[in-house]
C-alpha positions in Angstrom: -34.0 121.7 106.8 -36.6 121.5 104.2 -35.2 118.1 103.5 -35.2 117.1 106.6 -38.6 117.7 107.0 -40.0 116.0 103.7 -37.9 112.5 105.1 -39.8 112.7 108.4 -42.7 113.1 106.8 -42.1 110.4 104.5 -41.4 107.9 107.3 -44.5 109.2 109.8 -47.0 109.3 106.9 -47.5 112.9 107.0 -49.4 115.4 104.5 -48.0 118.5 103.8 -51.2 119.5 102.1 -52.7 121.4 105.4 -48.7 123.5 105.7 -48.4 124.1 102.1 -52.5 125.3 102.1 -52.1 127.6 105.2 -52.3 131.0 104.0 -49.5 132.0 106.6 -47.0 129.5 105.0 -47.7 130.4 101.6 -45.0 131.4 99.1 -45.4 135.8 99.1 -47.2 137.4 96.1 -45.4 139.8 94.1 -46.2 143.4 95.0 -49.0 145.3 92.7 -48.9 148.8 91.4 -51.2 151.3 93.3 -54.5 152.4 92.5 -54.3 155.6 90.3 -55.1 158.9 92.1 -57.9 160.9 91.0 -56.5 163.8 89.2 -56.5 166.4 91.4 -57.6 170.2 89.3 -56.5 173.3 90.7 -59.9 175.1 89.5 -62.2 172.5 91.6 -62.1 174.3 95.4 -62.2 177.4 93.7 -65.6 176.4 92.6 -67.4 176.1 95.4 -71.0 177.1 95.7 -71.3 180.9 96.6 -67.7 181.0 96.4 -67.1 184.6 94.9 -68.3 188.1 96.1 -70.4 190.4 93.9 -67.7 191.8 92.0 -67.4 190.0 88.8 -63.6 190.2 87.9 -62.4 187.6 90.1 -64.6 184.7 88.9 -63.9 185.8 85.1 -60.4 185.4 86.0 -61.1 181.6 88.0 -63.2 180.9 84.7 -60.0 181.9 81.9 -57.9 179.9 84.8 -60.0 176.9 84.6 -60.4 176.8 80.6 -56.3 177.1 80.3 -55.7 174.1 82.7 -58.6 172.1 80.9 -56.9 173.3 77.5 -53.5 172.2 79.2 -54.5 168.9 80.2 -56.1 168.2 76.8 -53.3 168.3 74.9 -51.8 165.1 77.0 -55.4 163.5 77.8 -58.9 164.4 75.7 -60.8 162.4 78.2 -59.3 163.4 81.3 -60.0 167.6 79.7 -63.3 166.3 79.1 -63.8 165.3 82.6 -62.7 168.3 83.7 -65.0 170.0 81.2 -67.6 168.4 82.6 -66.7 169.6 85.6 -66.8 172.6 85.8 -69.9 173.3 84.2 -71.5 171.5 87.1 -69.5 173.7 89.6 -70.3 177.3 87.0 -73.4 178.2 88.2 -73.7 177.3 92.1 -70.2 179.0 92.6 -71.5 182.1 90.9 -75.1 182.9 92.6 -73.9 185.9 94.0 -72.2 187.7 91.7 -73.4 190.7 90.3 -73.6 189.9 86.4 -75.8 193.3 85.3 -72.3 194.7 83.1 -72.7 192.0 81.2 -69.1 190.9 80.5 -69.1 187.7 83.4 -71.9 186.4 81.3 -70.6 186.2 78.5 -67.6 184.8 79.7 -69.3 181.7 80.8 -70.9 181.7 77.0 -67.8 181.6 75.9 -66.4 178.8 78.2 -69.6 176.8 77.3 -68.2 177.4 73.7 -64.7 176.6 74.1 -65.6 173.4 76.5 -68.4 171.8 74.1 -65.8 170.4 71.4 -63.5 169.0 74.4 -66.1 167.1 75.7 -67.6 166.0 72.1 -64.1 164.8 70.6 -63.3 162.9 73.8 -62.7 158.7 72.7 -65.2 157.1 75.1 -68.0 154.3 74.9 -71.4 154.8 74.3 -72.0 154.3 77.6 -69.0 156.7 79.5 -71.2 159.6 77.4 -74.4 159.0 78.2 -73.2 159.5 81.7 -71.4 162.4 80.9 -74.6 163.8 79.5 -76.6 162.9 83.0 -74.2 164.7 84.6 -74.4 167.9 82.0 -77.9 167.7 82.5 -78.6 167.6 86.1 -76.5 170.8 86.0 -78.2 172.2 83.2 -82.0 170.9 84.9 -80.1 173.0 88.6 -79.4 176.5 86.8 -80.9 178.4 88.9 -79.6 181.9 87.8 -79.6 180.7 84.6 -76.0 181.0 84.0 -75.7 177.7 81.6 -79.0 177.9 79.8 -77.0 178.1 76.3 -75.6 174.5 76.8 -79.0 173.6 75.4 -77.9 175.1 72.0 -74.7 172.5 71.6 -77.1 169.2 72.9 -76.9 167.8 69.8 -73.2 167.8 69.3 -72.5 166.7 72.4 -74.3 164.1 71.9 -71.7 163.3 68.8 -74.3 161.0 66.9 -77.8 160.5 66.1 -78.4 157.2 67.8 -77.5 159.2 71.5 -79.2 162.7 70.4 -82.8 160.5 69.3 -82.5 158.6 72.8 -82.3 162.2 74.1 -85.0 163.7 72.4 -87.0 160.9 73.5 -86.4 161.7 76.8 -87.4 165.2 76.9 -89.9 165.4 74.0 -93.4 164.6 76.4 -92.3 167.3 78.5 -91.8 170.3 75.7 -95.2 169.2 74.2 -96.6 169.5 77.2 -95.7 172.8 78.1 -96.4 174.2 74.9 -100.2 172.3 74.8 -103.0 174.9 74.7 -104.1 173.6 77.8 -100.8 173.9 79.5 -100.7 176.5 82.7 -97.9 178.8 82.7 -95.7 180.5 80.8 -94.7 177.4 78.9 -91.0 176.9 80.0 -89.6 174.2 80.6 -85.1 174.0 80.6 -85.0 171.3 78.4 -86.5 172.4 75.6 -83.4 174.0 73.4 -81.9 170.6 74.3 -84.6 168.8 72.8 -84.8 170.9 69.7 -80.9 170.5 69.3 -81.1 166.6 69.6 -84.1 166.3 67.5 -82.0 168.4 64.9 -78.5 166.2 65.4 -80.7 163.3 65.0 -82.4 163.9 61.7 -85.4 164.3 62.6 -86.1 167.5 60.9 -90.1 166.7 60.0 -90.5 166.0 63.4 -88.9 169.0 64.5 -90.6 171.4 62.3 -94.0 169.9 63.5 -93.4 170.4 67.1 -92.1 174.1 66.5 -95.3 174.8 65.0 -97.2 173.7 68.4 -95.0 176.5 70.2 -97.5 178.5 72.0 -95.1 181.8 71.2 -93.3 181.3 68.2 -90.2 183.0 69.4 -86.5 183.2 67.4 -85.0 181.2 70.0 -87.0 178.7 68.8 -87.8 178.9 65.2 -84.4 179.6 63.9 -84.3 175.5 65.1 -86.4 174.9 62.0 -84.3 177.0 59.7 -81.5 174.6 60.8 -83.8 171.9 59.9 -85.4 173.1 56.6 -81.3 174.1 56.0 -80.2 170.3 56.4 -82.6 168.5 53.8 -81.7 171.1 51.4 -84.5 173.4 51.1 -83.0 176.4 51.7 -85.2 178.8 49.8 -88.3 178.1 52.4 -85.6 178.6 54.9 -85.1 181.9 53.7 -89.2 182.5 53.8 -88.9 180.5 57.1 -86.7 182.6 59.1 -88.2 186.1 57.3 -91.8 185.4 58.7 -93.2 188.1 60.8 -91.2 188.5 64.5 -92.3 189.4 67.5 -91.6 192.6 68.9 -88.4 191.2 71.1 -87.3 189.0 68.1 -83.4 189.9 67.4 -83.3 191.4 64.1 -79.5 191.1 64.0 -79.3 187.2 64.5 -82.4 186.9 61.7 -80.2 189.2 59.4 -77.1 186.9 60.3 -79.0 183.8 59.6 -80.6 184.8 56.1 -77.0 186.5 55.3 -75.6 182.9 55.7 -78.2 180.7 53.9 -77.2 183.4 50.4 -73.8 183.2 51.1 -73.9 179.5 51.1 -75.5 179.3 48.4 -72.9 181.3 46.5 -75.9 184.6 46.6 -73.3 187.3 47.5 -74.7 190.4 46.3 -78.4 189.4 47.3 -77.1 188.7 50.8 -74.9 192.3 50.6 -78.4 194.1 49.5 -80.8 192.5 51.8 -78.9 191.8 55.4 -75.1 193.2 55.3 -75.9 196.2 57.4 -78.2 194.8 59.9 -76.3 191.2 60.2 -73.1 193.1 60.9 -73.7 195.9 63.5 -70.7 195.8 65.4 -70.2 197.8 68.7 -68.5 200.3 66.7 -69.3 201.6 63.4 -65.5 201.1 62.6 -65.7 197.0 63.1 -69.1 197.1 61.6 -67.4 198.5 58.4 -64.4 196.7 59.0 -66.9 193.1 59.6 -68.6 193.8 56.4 -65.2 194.4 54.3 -63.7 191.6 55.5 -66.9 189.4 54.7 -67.7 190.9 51.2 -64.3 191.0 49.8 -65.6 191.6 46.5 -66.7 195.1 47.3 -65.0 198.0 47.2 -64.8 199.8 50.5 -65.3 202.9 49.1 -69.5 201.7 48.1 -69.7 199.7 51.7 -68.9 203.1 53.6 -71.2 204.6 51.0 -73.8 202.3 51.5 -73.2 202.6 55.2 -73.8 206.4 55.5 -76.9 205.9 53.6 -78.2 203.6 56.1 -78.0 206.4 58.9 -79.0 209.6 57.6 -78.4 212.6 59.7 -75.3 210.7 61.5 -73.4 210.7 58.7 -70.0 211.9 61.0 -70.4 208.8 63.1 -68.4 207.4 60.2 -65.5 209.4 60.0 -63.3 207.0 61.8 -64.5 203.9 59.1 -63.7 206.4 56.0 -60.1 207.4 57.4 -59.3 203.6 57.9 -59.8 202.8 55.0 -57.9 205.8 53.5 -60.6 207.5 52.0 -59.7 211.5 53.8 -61.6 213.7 50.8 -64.8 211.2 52.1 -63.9 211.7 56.1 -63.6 215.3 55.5 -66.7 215.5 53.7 -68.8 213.4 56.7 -67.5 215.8 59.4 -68.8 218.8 57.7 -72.1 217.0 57.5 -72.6 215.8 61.4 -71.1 215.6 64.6 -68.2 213.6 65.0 -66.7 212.8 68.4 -64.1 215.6 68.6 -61.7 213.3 70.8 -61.6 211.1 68.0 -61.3 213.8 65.5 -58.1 215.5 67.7 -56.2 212.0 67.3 -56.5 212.1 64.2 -55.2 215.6 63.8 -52.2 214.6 65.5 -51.8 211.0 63.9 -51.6 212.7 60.3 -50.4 216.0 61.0 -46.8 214.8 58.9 -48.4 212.4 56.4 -52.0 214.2 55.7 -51.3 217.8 57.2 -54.2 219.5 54.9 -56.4 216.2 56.5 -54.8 216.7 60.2 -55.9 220.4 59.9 -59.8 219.6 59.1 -59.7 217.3 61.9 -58.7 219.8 64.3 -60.9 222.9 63.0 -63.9 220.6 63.5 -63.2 219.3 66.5 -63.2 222.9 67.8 -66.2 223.8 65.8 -67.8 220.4 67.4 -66.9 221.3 70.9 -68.2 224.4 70.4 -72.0 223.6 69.5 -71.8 221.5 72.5 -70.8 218.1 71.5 -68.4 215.4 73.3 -68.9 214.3 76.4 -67.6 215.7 79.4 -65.2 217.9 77.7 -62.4 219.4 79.8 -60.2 222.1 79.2 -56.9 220.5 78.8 -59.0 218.6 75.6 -59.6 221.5 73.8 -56.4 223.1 74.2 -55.3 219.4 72.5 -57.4 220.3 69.4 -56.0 223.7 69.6 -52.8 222.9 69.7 -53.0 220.0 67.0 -54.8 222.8 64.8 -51.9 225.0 65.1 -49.4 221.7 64.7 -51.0 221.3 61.0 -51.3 224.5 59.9 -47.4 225.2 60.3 -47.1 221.7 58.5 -49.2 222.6 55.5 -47.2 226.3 55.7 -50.6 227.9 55.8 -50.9 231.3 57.9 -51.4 230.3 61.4 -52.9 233.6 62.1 -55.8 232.6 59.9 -56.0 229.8 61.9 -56.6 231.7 65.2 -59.4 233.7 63.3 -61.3 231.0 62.3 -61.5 229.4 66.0 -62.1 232.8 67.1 -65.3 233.2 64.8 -66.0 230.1 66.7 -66.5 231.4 69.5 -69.7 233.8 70.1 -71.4 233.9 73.3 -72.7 230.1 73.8 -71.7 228.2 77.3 -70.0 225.6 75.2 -68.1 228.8 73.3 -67.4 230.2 76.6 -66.2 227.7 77.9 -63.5 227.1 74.7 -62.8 231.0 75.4 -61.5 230.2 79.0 -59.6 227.3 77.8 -58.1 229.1 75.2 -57.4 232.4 75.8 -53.8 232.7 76.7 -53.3 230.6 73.7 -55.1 233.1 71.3 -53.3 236.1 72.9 -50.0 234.6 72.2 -50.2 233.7 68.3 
């Protein structure tokens, strides 16, 4: 047919240019893959603003959600993680406006998520250009904290900006507005979002002089901002007028702990172990417990023998020297523990546990333990003791005494002579009397 058609047009003087041209007799192009699909993340509609009630467990849980699918992704994709990253620190603080946050625990949640997210989005391989609009995006969610929920992004600026060239383009950027909150002149309180970002880029940029000068302008020279110029003074090597930096006089709300923690790192870096022990050990360790601050300062000063850090420990709280029984049986130390308990209250729940936790290996320990969590009970201490408790201490009492083959009857007399007219020993009477009757 085709032939056909080229003779006629041979003979008639056709052109075929116009046929061959039309796009509806053109040969068919191969088809094209699709478009990629957006990746769709579970954690996104979960995220919407005022999403969540005021009860804080159910956005902690969307929040560990949302970090393991980021974490998930990442291990397939750094800059699709980072995206999501990204992402969701947008979509933190409008989704959580009304939740209540006064325990605590959903705050530091999202500290922690601001933690765990910063290196995903800083190790991501992208251009100069992708991360500067990544940063646009962190900061317009950073500049719409209203709560504030985000406000410690600020702190990791200067890593996220993941070089000096990006973090001075930043500090340009927000450097007129921090010195002009903190002029003399300024009205206000002087706060302006922005400024930790501005001291964390001026840092990750090298411009420590710079940095140092503007601190001093601060019209409150708070911690939050000052320990900026430790960091500073830290990085061009001068870490002995860090040390007299960070140690000037604080204001009354300054945190001591985080000035101790700071001084205690600038001696042990600099290989000052027993100087950083004497000076800031205590204070740069206080744990929620006084068994993980002992345990925190062990494990950090391994050179010391945890007989002279429990030592050193009591010393530092006089007249609460029991609160330390449960460091000093941890670390094996039972003559000491027995000794602390005689000296101060020690919380008697703690104090039956251990009766009955060493009642086979340390009966003569176990038995201690349980007279003076009796004799503690009885002058009133533990909270919100009930009767079944103190017949636990009893019988724990009773438990070592027949391991240690000590008269049990003696036993019973000594909780007896306990027991002498006070509510608190009134209350152990009525909890104990058929048990006394029957020994």
């Amino acid at each position: 047919m085709l032939q056909a058609i080229l003779f006629v047009a041979a003979q008639s003087n056709w052109s075929l240019t116009p046929i061959l041209s039309d796009n509806k007799c053109s040969m068919p192009k191969a088809p094209s893959d699709p478009p990629a699909l957006p990746h769709k993340w579970q954690f996104s509609p979960r995220f919407k603003r005022n999403a969540f009630g005021w009860r804080s467990d159910t956005p902690i849980q969307r929040i560990k959600e949302a970090l393991a699918e980021i974490r998930q992704v990442g291990k397939k994709d750094l800059v699709l993680a980072a995206e999501g990253a990204i992402m969701l620190l947008g979509k933190l603080s409008p989704a959580l406006m009304g939740v209540d946050s006064s325990s605590g625990a959903l705050g530091s949640w999202v500290n922690r998520a601001i933690e765990t997210l910063t290196p995903v989005i800083a190790n991501a391989p992208v251009t100069p250009a992708v991360r500067q609009k990544w940063m646009r995006k962190l900061w317009q969610a950073l500049d719409e904290d209203e709560m504030p929920y985000i406000e410690s992004l600020g702190d990791y600026w200067g890593e996220l900006c993941t070089g000096p060239e990006l973090a001075s383009t930043w500090a340009d950027e927000l450097l007129p507005t921090v010195q002009s909150v903190w002029s003399p002149n300024a009205s206000g309180h002087g706060y302006f979002k922005g400024t930790t970002a501005c001291l964390s880029a001026l840092l990750a940029a090298g411009r420590h002089e710079e940095l140092l000068a503007l601190i001093a302008t601060a019209r409150h020279p708070w911690w939050h901002d000052r320990r900026w110029g430790v960091k500073a003074l830290v990085a061009m090597g001068r870490r002995a007028e860090a040390l007299r930096y960070a140690e000037e006089p604080a204001g009354i709300n300054d945190p001591q702990w985080q000035i101790a923690q700071t001084c205690e790192e600038i001696l042990l870096s600099s290989g000052m172990a027993d100087e950083a022990y004497r000076r800031y050990a205590v204070v740069a360790n206080e744990s929620t417990t006084n068994l993980a601050t002992f345990r925190a300062i062990c494990k950090k000063y391994p050179h010391k023998l945890p007989a002279d850090v429990l030592h050193d420990l009591v010393a530092s709280t006089p007249g609460n020297e029991g609160k330390w029984f449960a460091a000093a049986k941890d670390a094996g130390l039972y003559l000491v523990a027995m000794d602390l308990i005689q000296r101060s209250p020690a919380d008697p729940r703690t104090l039956t546990r251990a009766a009955r936790d060493f009642c086979t290996s340390q009966p003569s320990f176990a038995t201690e333990c349980a007279l003076a969590a009796l004799r503690w009970i009885s002058r009133g201490h533990g909270y919100e003791m009930t009767a079944g408790e103190v017949q636990e201490a009893f019988d724990a009492l009773i438990a070592a005494t027949h391991a240690t083959g000590a008269d049990v009857q003696r036993a019973k007399t000594q909780v007896q002579d306990l027991i002498t007219g006070s509510p608190a020993q009134r209350f152990m009477l009525a909890a104990l009397q058929r048990s006394l009757l029957n020994i």
